[in-house]
C-alpha positions in Angstrom: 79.2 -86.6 -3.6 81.7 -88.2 -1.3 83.8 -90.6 -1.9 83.5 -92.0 2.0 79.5 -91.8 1.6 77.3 -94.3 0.4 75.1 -93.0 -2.3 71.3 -92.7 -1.6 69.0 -93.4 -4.6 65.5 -92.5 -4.7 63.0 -95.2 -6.8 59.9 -93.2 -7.5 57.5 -95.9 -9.4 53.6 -97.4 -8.2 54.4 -100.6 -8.8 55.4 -102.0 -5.2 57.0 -105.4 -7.0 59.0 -102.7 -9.6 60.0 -101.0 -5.6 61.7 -104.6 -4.5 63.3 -105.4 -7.5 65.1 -102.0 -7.8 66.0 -101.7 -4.1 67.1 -105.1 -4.1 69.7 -104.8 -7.3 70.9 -101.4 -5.8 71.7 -102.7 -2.1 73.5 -105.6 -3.7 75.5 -103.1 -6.2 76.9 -100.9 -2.9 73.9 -98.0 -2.7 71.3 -97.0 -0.2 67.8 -97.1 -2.0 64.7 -95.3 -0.9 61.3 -95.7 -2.1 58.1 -94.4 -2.7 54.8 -94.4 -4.9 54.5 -91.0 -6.7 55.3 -87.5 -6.9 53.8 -86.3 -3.6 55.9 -89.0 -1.5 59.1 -87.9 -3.8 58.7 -84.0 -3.6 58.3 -84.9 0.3 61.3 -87.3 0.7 63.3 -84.8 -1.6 62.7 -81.7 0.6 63.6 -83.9 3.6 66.5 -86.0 2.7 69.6 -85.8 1.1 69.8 -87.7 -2.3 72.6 -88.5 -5.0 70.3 -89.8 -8.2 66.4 -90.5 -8.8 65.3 -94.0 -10.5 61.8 -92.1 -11.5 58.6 -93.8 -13.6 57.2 -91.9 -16.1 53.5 -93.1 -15.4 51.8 -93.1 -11.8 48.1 -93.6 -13.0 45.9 -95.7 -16.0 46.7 -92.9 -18.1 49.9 -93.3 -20.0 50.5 -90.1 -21.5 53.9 -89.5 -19.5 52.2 -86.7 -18.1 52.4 -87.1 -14.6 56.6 -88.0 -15.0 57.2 -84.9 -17.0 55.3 -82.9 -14.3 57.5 -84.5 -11.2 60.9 -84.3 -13.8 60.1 -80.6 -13.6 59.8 -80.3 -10.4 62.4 -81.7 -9.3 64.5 -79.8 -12.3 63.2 -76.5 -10.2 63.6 -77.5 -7.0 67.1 -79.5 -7.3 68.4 -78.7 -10.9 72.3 -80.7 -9.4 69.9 -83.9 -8.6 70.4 -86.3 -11.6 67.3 -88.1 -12.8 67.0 -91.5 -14.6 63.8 -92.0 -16.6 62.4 -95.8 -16.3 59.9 -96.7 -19.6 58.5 -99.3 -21.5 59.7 -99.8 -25.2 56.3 -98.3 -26.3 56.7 -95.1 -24.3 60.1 -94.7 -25.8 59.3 -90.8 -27.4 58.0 -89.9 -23.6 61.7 -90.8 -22.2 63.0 -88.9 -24.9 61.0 -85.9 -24.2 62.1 -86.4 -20.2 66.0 -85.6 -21.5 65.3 -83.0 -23.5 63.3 -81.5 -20.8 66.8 -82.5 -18.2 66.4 -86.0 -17.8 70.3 -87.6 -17.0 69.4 -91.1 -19.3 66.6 -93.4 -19.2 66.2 -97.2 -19.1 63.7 -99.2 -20.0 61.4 -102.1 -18.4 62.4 -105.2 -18.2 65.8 -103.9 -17.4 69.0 -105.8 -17.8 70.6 -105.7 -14.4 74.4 -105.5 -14.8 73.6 -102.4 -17.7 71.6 -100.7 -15.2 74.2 -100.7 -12.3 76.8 -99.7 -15.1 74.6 -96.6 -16.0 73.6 -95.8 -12.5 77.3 -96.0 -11.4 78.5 -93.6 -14.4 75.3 -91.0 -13.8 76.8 -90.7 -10.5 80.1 -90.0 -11.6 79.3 -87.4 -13.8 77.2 -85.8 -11.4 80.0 -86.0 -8.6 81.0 -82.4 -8.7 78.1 -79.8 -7.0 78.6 -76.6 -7.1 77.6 -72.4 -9.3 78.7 -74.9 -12.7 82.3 -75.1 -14.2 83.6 -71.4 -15.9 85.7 -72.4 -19.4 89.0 -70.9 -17.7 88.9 -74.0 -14.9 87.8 -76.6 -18.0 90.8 -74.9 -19.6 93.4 -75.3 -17.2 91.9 -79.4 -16.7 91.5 -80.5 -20.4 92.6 -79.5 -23.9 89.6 -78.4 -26.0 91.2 -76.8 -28.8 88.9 -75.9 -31.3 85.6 -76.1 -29.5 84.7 -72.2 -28.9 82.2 -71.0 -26.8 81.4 -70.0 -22.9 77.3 -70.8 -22.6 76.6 -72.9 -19.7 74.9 -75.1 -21.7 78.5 -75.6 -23.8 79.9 -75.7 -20.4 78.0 -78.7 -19.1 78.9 -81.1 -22.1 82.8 -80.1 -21.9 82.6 -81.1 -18.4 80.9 -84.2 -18.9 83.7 -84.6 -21.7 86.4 -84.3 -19.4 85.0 -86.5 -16.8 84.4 -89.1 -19.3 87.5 -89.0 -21.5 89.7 -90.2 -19.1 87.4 -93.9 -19.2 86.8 -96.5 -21.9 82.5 -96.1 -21.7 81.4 -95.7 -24.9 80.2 -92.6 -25.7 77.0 -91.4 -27.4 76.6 -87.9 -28.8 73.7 -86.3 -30.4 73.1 -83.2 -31.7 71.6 -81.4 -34.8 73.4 -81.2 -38.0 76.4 -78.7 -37.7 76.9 -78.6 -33.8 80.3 -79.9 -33.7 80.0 -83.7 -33.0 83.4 -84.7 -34.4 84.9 -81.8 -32.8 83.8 -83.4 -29.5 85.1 -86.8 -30.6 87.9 -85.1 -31.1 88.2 -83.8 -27.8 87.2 -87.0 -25.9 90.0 -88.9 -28.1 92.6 -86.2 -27.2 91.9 -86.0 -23.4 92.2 -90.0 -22.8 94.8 -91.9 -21.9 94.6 -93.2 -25.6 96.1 -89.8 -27.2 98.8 -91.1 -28.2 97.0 -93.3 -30.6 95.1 -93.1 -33.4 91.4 -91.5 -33.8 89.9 -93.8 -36.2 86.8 -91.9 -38.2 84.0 -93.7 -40.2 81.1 -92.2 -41.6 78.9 -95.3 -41.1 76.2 -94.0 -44.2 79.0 -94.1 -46.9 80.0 -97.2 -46.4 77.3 -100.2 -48.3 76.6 -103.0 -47.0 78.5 -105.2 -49.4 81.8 -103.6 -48.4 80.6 -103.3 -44.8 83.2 -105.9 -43.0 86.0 -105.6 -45.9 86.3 -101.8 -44.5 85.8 -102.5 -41.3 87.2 -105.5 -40.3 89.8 -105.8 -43.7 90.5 -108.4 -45.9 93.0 -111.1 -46.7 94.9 -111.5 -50.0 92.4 -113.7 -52.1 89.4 -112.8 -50.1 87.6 -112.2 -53.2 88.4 -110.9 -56.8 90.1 -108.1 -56.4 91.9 -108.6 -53.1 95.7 -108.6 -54.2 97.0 -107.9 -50.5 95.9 -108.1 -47.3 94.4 -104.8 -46.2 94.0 -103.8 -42.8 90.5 -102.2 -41.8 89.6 -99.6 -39.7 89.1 -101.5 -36.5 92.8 -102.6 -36.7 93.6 -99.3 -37.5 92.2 -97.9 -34.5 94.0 -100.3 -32.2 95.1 -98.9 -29.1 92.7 -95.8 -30.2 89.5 -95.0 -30.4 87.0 -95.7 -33.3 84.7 -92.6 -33.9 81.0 -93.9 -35.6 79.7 -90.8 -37.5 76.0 -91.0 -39.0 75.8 -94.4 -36.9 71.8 -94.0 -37.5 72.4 -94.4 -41.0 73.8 -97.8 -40.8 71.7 -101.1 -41.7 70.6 -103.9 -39.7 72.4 -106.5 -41.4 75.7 -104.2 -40.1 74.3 -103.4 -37.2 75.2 -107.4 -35.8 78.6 -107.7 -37.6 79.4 -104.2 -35.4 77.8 -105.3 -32.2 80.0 -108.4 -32.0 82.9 -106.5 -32.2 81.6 -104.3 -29.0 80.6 -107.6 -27.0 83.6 -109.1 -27.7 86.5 -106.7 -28.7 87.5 -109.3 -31.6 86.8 -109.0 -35.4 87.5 -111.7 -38.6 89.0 -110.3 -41.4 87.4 -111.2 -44.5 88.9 -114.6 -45.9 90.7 -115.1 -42.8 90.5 -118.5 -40.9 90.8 -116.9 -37.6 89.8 -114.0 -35.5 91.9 -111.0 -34.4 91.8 -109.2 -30.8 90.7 -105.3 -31.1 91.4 -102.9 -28.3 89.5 -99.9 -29.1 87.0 -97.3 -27.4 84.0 -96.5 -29.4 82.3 -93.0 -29.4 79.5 -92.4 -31.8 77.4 -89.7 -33.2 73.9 -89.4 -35.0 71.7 -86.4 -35.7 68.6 -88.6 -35.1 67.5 -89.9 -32.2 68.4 -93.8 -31.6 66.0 -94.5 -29.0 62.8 -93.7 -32.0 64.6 -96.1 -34.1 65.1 -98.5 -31.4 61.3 -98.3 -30.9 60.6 -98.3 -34.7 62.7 -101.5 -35.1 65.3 -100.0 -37.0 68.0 -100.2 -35.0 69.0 -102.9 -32.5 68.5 -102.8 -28.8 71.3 -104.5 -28.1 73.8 -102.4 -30.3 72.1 -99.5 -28.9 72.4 -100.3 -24.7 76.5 -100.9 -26.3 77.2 -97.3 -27.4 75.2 -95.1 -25.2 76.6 -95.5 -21.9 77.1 -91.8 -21.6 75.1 -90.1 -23.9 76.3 -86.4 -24.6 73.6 -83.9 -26.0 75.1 -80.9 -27.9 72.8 -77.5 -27.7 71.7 -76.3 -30.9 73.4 -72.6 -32.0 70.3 -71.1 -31.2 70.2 -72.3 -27.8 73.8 -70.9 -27.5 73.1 -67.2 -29.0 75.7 -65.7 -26.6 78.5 -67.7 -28.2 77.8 -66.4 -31.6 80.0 -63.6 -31.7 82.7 -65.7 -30.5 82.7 -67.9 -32.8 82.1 -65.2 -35.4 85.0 -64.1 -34.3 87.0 -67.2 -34.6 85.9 -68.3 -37.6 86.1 -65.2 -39.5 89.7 -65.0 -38.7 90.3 -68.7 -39.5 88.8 -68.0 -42.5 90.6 -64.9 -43.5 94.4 -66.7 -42.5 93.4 -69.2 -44.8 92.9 -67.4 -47.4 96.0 -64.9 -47.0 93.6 -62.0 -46.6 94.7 -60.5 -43.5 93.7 -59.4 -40.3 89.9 -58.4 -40.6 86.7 -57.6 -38.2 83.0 -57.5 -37.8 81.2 -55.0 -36.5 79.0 -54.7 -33.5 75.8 -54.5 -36.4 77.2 -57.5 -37.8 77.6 -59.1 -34.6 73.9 -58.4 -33.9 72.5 -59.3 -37.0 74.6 -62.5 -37.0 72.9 -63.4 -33.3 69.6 -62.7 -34.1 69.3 -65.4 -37.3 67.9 -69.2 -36.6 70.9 -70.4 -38.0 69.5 -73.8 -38.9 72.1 -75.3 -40.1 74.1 -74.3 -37.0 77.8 -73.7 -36.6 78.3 -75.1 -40.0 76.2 -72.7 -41.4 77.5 -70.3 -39.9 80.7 -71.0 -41.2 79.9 -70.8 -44.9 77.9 -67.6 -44.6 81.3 -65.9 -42.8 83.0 -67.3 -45.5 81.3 -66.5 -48.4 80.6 -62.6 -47.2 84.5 -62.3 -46.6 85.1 -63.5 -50.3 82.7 -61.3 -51.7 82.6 -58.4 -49.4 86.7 -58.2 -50.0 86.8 -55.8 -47.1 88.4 -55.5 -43.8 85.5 -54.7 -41.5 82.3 -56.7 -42.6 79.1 -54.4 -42.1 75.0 -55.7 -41.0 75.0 -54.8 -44.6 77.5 -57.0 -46.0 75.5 -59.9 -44.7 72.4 -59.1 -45.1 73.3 -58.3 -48.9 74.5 -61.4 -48.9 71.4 -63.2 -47.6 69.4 -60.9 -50.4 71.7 -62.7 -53.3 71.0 -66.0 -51.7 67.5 -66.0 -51.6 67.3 -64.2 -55.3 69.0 -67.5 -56.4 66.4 -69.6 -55.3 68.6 -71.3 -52.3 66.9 -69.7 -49.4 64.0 -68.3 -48.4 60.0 -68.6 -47.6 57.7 -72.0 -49.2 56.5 -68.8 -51.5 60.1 -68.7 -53.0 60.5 -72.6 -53.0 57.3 -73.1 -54.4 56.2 -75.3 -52.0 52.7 -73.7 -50.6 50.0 -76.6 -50.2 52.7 -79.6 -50.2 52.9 -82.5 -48.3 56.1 -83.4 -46.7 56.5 -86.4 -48.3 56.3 -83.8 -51.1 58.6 -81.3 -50.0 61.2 -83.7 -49.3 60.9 -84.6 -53.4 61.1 -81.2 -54.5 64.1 -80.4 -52.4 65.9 -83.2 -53.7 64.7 -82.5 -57.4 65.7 -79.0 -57.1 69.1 -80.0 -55.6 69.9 -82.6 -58.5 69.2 -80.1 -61.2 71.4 -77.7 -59.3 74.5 -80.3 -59.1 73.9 -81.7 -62.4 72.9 -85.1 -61.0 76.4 -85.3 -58.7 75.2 -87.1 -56.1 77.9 -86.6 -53.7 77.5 -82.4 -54.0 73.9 -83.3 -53.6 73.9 -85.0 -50.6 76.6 -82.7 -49.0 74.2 -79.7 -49.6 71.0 -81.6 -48.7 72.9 -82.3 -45.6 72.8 -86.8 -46.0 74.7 -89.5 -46.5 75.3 -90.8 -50.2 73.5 -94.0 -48.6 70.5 -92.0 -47.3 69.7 -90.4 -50.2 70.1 -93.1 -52.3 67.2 -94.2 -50.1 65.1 -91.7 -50.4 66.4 -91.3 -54.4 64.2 -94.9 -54.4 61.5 -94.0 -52.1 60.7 -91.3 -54.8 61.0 -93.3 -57.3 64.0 -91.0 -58.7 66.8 -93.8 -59.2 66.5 -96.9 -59.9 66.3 -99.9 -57.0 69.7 -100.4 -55.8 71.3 -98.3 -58.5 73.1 -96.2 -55.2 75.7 -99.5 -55.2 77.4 -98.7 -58.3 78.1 -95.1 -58.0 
């Protein structure tokens, strides 16, 4: 898009008063807005007409499946995969508008709108989308940005480094989902040390370990006689991150009571230490991460709207290892001789079965699991070239010990989920001997969440999780 041109937005929705409203905000905001009723008119003004974004409904009939958006999102996917698209839905359509960025979607927004968030999102949607072209190659990202650590060429991988690099250079909050074991901090990481704030500190939190009643003591610190055992002052971790930038890990996991002690520290960029008579000024950029999907909870009531419009400006959406299978034997690779190095056991290789075998498995747990199964087979293997056969021996042992395999092996054939979720849990403390944080690690949780669902199997006491 050029600088020197205005941008043209498209407003695809039925609703003619929807049409105004949106055209009206956008010509005030510095854009040229088109509009039309449904997906014939957009496919039409699309193939005729040059356009920079799409405002699009996701319902154009009585019906409100989502139907009828997901069919134009597609289409226009096809026909103009460069051509961002912004989803518009109502609160009780919120799994559709997920659905729509899975399937491509840019964002979505949601009816009523709030007017200055809207012209902030569509104003960064355009930014990102700002370079056209074949799709950036990981020697130009390279030669831009330092991304030290992340490894992997897929285009999908591609596309969020971009967007990394075009974003790391502003203050936006950042959003970034992914599974469990994609690499979230690792992108923090990178969007911290690409900013003008590199100099400064990364501040991490993991937002499910911390409870409730220590909530703003960590967060916010703490003056000397705050409470019982507060000898000094203590600084917290938004004062720590000064200058920085303060990385939310797990920020699903934290509670609503938290949730409006944090959003007044967005809104406002000031915080009150605990005891102290006045408030302090904070100037940090916030980038967060979840494995769930904020919008549900949003729609479920468990997490705030407001907080939630606060820290997902840009929302980044890391590919599952599966989606990436040609960056397995990179990484492979990379991580095999991090391991090795770190473990003083030489220079040692994988062969091209073992690079097959390792790119044909789910992989579940992703890069992280991927990780400990390299590791393991090098420590056990003790060889310099690991075979198919070291790892799928490996994979044999695993699943002979009961942590792997079929519901035949983990006996749980005819269960509910509800049920399954016990079991796994059960089978985990026995395992650990009741260690709670070694259970939670290998179940993949927070200490906080599974103190939760410790209680909603009636396996721990009510509120027991606060004293361990």
């Amino acid at each position: 898009m050029e600088a020197s041109r205005i941008p043209r937005i498209l407003v695809v929705d039925d609703d003619s008063a929807v049409q105004v409203s949106l055209a009206l905000l956008l010509k005030q905001s510095g854009f040229d807005a088109a509009c039309c009723d449904g997906p014939a008119q957009a496919l039409a003004l699309l193939a005729g007409e040059s356009f920079d974004l799409v405002l699009q409904d996701m319902n154009f009939s009585l019906q409100t499946s989502g139907a009828e958006g997901l069919a134009l999102l597609a289409e226009i996917r096809q026909r103009h995969p460069a051509l961002p698209v912004l989803l518009m839905t109502a609160w009780g359509s919120i799994s559709l508008a997920v659905s729509g960025i899975k399937a491509g979607a840019a964002n979505f927004f949601t009816k009523p709108w709030d007017n200055a968030q809207l012209v902030e999102l569509v104003r960064a949607t355009l930014e990102l989308a700002g370079a056209p072209g074949a799709g950036p190659t990981r020697k130009s990202l390279d030669s831009r940005f330092d991304f030290t650590s992340i490894v992997g060429e897929h285009p999908k991988l591609l596309r969020v480094l971009a967007t990394v690099g075009q974003v790391a250079r502003t203050r936006a909050p950042v959003l970034i989902l992914g599974e469990s074991g994609t690499g979230k901090e690792l992108v923090a990481d990178a969007i911290h040390r690409n900013s003008p704030r590199a100099a400064q500190p990364i501040v991490k939190i993991n937002m499910g370990a911390i409870t409730p009643t220590l909530f703003e003591s960590e967060m916010f610190g703490h003056v000397r006689g705050a409470f019982t055992d507060a000898r000094s002052d203590r600084k917290g971790h938004v004062a720590s991150a000064d200058g920085g930038t303060l990385f939310l890990d797990e920020i699903g996991e934290l509670n609503r009571g938290d949730q409006v002690k944090l959003l007044r520290v967005l809104q406002d960029q000031r915080y009150q230490p605990v005891g102290a008579s006045r408030s302090e000024q904070a100037d940090v950029r916030v980038v967060s991460a979840t494995n769930r999907e904020l919008a549900e909870l949003v729609a479920a009531g468990e997490f705030r709207e407001d907080l939630f419009y606060r820290l997902n400006l840009i929302t980044i959406r890391l590919p599952p290892l599966r989606e990436r299978r040609s960056d397995i034997p990179l990484l492979a690779r990379h991580i095999a001789a991090s391991v090795a190095d770190s473990y003083g056991l030489g220079e040692v290789s994988l062969s091209a079965g073992a690079l097959e075998w390792l790119s044909a498995q789910p992989w579940p747990g992703n890069i992280r699991q991927l990780k400990q199964t390299l590791e393991r087979t090098l420590l056990l293997a003790g060889k310099v070239q690991l075979t198919q056969a070291d790892f799928a021996a490996g994979q044999d042992d695993e699943a002979a010990t009961g942590t792997a395999g079929g519901a035949a092996r983990l006996g749980v054939d005819g269960m509910t989920l509800e049920q399954v979720e016990r079991h796994m849990i059960e089978q985990a403390l026995d395992q650990h001997g009741g260690n709670i944080t070694r259970v939670a690690r290998a179940l993949g949780l927070s200490r906080s969440a599974l103190y939760r669902r410790l209680e909603r199997h009636g396996l721990v006491e009510p509120g027991s999780g606060e004293a361990e």
